[in-house]
C-alpha positions, 0 to 999 in steps of 0.5 A: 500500500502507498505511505500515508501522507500529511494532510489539511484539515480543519477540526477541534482538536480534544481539550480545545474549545473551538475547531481550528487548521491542522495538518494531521498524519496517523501514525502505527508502530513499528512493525504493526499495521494498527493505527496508534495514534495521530500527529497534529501541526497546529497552525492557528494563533500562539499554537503556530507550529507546535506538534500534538501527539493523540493516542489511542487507548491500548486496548482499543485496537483501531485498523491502519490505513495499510489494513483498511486497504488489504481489507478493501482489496480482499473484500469478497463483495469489493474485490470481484467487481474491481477486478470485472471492472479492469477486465472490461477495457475500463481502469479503476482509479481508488482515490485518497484514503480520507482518515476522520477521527471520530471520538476514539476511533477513525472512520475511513473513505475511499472513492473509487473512480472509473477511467473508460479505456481512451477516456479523459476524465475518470467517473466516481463510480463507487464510494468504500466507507470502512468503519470498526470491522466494518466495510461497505461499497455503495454507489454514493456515500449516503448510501454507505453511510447507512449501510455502516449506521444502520442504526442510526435511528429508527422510528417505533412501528404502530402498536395493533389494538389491545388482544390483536394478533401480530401473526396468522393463528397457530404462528409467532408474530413476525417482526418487521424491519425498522426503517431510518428516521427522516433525520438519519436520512438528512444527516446522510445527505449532509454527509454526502454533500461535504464529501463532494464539497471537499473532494471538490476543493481538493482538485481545485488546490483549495486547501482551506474549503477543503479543510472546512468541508472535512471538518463539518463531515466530521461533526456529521459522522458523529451525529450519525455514530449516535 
């Protein structure tokens, strides 16, 4: 796997009381693959360029960037359809590994892109989200975050009258799947919309919208961990 680089972010740092611009690297230890921490340049007033070390707890064992692209390359639902992808004259393009920090543990974004053979502009066909020891590609991020946070929220189901049967006679009642809340959906559209807007920024070099973008994707996962 590629070395992971430094990049631009704007976040709230712990112990702080406001977001502010960093430039972040995730670190493992030598000879392991976990991630053990993250490294902060701070950029923002009196903390200009001072360094802050995050550590996660011992016992919480997060996956590395170098894991979560094994484990995107050895999923049996990711890896056959790259690999149709390639076969058929298209190039598959995986972007950036976007590393967001969420309480003590990352949650990780990958886009995939698609390049037609003799073709300029690679297409984003698909988006990997992989979180805790779950990993999931669907065709937009809202998509994947809801597969990751499936329960995010859920509404009740109505309750039948007093002495109503919840299943045919002679049958235990069925249990019908609940489905997500209006503000679950919201938040996920939110989520999405700041992905692309980062994205976005990124390829036009704009290192502070970018930051931003990825800031409020942050506050948004977290809403939707709850």
């Amino acid at each position: 796997a590629a070395p992971m680089h430094p990049y631009y972010t704007i976040m709230k740092l712990p112990g702080e009381a406001g977001p502010e611009y960093i430039q972040m690297l995730p670190f493992t230890p030598r000879g392991k693959d976990n991630l053990a921490s993250w490294m902060v340049a701070r950029s923002d007033g009196a903390n200009y360029g001072t360094l802050a070390v995050f550590q996660f707890p011992k016992q919480t064992v997060i996956f590395g960037p170098r894991q979560v692209a094994a484990r995107i390359s050895q999923d049996q639902a990711i890896s056959p359809q790259i690999t149709l992808w390639n076969q058929q004259g298209s190039e598959v393009i995986q972007g950036t590994l976007l590393v967001i920090p969420i309480e003590e543990s990352l949650i990780y974004i990958r886009p995939l892109y698609l390049k037609a053979a003799g073709g300029q502009i690679p297409e984003l066909k698909r988006v990997i989200v992989a979180y805790q020891n779950n990993i999931v590609m669907e065709e937009n991020l809202t998509a994947a975050l809801d597969r990751i946070f499936p329960g995010g929220g859920t509404r009740p189901q109505p309750q039948p009258p007093t002495g109503a049967p919840t299943g045919q006679p002679g049958q235990p009642g069925v249990e019908r799947p609940q489905s997500s809340t209006p503000e679950v959906g919201t938040l996920a559209e939110q989520a999405r919309a700041h992905y692309q807007r980062a994205m976005q920024a990124q390829r036009e070099g704009n290192w502070a919208l970018y930051g931003e973008e990825i800031r409020k994707l942050g506050e948004v996962l977290e809403k939707l961990r709850r």
